[in-house]
C-alpha positions as CSV (number, residue, x, y, z in Angstrom):
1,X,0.0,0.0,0.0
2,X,1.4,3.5,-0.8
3,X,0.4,6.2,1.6
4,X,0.0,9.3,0.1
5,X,-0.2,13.0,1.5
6,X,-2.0,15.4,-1.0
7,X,-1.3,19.3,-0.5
8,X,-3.2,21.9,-2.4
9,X,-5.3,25.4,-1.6
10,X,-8.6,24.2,-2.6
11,X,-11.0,22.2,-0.9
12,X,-12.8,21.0,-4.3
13,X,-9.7,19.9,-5.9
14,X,-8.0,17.6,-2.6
15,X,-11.1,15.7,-2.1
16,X,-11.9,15.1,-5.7
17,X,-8.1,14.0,-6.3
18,X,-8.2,12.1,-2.6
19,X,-11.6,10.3,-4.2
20,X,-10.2,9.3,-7.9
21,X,-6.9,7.9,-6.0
22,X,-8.6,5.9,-3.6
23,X,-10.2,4.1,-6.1
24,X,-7.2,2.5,-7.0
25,X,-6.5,-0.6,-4.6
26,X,-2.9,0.3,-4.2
27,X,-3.1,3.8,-3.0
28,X,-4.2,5.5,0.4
29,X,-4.4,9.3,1.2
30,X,-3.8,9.3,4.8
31,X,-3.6,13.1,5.0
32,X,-4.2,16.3,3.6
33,X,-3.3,19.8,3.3
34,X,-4.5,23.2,2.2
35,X,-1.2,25.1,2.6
36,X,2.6,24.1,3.3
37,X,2.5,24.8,7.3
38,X,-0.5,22.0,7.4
39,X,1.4,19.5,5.6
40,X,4.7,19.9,7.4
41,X,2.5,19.2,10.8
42,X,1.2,15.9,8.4
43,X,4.7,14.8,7.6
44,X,5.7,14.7,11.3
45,X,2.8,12.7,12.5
46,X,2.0,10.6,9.0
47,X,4.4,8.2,7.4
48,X,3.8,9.2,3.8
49,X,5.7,7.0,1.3
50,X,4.8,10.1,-1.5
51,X,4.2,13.4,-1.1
52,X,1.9,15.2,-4.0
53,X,1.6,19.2,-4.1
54,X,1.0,21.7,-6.1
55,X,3.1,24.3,-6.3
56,X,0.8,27.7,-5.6
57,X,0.3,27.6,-2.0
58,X,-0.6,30.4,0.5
59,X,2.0,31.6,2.2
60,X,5.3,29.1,1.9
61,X,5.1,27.5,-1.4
62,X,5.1,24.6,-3.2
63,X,8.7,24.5,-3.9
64,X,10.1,25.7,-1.0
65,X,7.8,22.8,0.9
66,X,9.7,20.9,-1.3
67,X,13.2,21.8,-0.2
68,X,12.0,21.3,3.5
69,X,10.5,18.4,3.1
70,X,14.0,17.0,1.2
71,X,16.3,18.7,3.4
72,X,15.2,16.8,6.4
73,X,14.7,13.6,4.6
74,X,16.3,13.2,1.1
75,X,14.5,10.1,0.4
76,X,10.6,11.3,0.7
77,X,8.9,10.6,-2.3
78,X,7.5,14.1,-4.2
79,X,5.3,14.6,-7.0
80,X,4.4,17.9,-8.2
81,X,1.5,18.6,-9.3
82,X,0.5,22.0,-11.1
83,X,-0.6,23.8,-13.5
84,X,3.0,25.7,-14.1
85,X,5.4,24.1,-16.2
86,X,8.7,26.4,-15.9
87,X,12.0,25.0,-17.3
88,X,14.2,26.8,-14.5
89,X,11.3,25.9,-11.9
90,X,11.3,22.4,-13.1
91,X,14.8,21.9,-13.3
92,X,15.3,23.3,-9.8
93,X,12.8,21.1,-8.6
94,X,14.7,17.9,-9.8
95,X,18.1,19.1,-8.1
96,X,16.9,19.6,-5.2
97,X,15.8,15.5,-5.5
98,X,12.5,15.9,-6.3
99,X,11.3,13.1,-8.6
100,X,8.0,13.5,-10.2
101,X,6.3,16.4,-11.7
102,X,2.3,16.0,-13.5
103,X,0.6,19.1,-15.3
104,X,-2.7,19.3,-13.4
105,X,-3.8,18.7,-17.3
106,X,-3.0,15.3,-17.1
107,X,-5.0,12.0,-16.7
108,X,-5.5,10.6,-13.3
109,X,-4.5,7.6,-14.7
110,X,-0.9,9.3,-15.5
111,X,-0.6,10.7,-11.7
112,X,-1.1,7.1,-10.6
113,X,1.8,5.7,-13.0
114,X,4.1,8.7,-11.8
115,X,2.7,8.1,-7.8
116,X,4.3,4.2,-8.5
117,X,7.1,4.9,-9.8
118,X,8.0,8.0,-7.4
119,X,7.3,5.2,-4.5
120,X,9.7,2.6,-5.8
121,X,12.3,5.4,-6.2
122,X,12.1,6.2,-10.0
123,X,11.2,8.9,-11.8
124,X,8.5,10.4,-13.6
125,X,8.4,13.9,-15.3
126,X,4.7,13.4,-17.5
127,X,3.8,15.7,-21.1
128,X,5.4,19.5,-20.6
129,X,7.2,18.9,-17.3
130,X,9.6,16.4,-19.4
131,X,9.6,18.7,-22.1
132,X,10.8,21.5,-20.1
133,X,13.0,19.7,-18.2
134,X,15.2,19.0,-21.4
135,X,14.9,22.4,-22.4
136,X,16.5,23.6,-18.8
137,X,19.1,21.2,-19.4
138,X,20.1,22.1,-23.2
139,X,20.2,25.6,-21.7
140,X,22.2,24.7,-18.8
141,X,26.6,25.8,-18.5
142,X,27.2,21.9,-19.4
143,X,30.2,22.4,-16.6
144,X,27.4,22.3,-14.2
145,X,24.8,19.9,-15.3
146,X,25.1,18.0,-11.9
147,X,25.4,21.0,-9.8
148,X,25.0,19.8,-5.9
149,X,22.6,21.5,-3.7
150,X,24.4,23.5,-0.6
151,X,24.0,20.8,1.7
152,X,24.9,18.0,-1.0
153,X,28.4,20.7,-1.4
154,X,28.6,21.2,2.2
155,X,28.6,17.6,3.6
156,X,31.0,17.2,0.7
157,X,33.6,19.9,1.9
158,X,33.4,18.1,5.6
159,X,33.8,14.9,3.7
160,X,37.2,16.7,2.2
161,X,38.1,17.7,5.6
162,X,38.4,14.2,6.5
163,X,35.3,14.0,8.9
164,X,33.1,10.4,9.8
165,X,29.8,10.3,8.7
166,X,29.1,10.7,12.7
167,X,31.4,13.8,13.3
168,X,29.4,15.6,10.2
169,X,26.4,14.6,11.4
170,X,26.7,16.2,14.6
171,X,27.9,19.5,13.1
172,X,24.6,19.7,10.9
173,X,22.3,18.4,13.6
174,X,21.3,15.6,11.1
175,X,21.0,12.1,12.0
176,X,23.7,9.7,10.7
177,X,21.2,8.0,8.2
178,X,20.5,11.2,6.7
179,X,24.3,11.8,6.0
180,X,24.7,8.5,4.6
181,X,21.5,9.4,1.6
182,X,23.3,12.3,0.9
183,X,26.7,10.4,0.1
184,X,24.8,8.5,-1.8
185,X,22.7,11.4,-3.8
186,X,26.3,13.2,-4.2
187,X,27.4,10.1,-6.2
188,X,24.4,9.8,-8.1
189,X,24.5,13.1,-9.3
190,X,28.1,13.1,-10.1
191,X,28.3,9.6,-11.4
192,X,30.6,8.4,-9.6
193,X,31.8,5.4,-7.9
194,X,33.4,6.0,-4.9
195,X,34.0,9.6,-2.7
196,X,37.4,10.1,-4.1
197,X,36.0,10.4,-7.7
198,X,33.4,12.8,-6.3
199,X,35.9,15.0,-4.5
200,X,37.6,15.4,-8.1
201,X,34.4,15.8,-9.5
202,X,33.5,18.9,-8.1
203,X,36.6,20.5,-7.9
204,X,36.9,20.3,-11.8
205,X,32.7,21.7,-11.4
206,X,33.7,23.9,-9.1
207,X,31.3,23.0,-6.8
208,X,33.9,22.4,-4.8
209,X,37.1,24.6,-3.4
210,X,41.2,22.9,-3.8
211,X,41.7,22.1,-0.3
């Protein structure tokens, strides 16, 4: 069963999507949110295998729920879902580790195959949002196509200082766990194999300082 949190402004529009979603076996909405503050409050009490937002929320929006939510756990499935397809937007989106994004024009039917594949850690990017994704990218300095977040750069600058996963997860009040995703995320994005090839990485990306 994947357990979904849905987070959007209108009333209408969560309990219509909550209803359509339920009606697949697979899926169950065990929260909901009208606005970024209400779904943080969700997270901490609801073990939501995906997230699903839109992106216009009052106050803190969409994105930068997004950030939050992926700064305190990397892992947390997300899947935007909006009626704004920005290139930049998208491909900010997908740094940051987010790995779905649906135009509220698409099928239900579609949100469910990108909900699945989200949950099993794959991604999904449906109709414009792949479109403007590879847009961003042709667009992008190609010496910084796998750009690192801060904290992606900053664990890696402790990892060039020579400190334990433990020792860096003191210093950023994170759990060790946590630290060890990032590694992880920080080779992904670099492609490469093992922390030495990541340190040279990002120094030639200069993402990262000579130390």
């Amino acid at each position: 069963m994947i357990k979904l949190i849905l987070v959007d402004d209108h009333d209408m529009v969560r309990n219509a999507l909550a209803s359509f979603l339920e009606k697949d076996a697979g899926l169950q909405v065990v929260g909901m949110a009208g606005c970024a503050g209400k779904a943080w409050e969700l997270l901490s009490s609801q073990d939501a295998d995906v997230v699903v937002t839109d992106l216009d929320l009052p106050g803190q929006n969409g994105q930068q729920l997004s950030l939050r939510i992926l700064e305190k756990n990397p892992a947390q499935g997300i899947v935007i879902l909006s009626y704004r397809v920005d290139a930049r937007e998208v491909l900010s989106l997908v740094e940051a580790g987010v790995r779905g994004y649906v135009p509220k024009s698409s099928s239900v039917d579609e949100l469910v195959r990108a909900i699945r594949l989200v949950a099993a850690g794959r991604d999904y990017f449906a109709g414009q949002a792949s479109a403007a994704l590879a847009e961003a990218v042709r667009n992008k300095d190609p010496n910084r196509l796998n750009l690192l977040s801060e904290r992606h750069s900053t664990i890696l600058q402790k990892i060039s200082l020579g400190l334990t996963t433990r020792q860096i997860a003191e210093e950023l009040s994170l759990s060790p766990k946590t630290v060890e995703k990032y590694r992880s995320q920080i080779l992904r994005r670099l492609n490469c194999k093992n922390l030495i090839q990541a340190l040279e990485a990002a120094r030639k990306l200069h993402i990262l300082g000579p130390t």
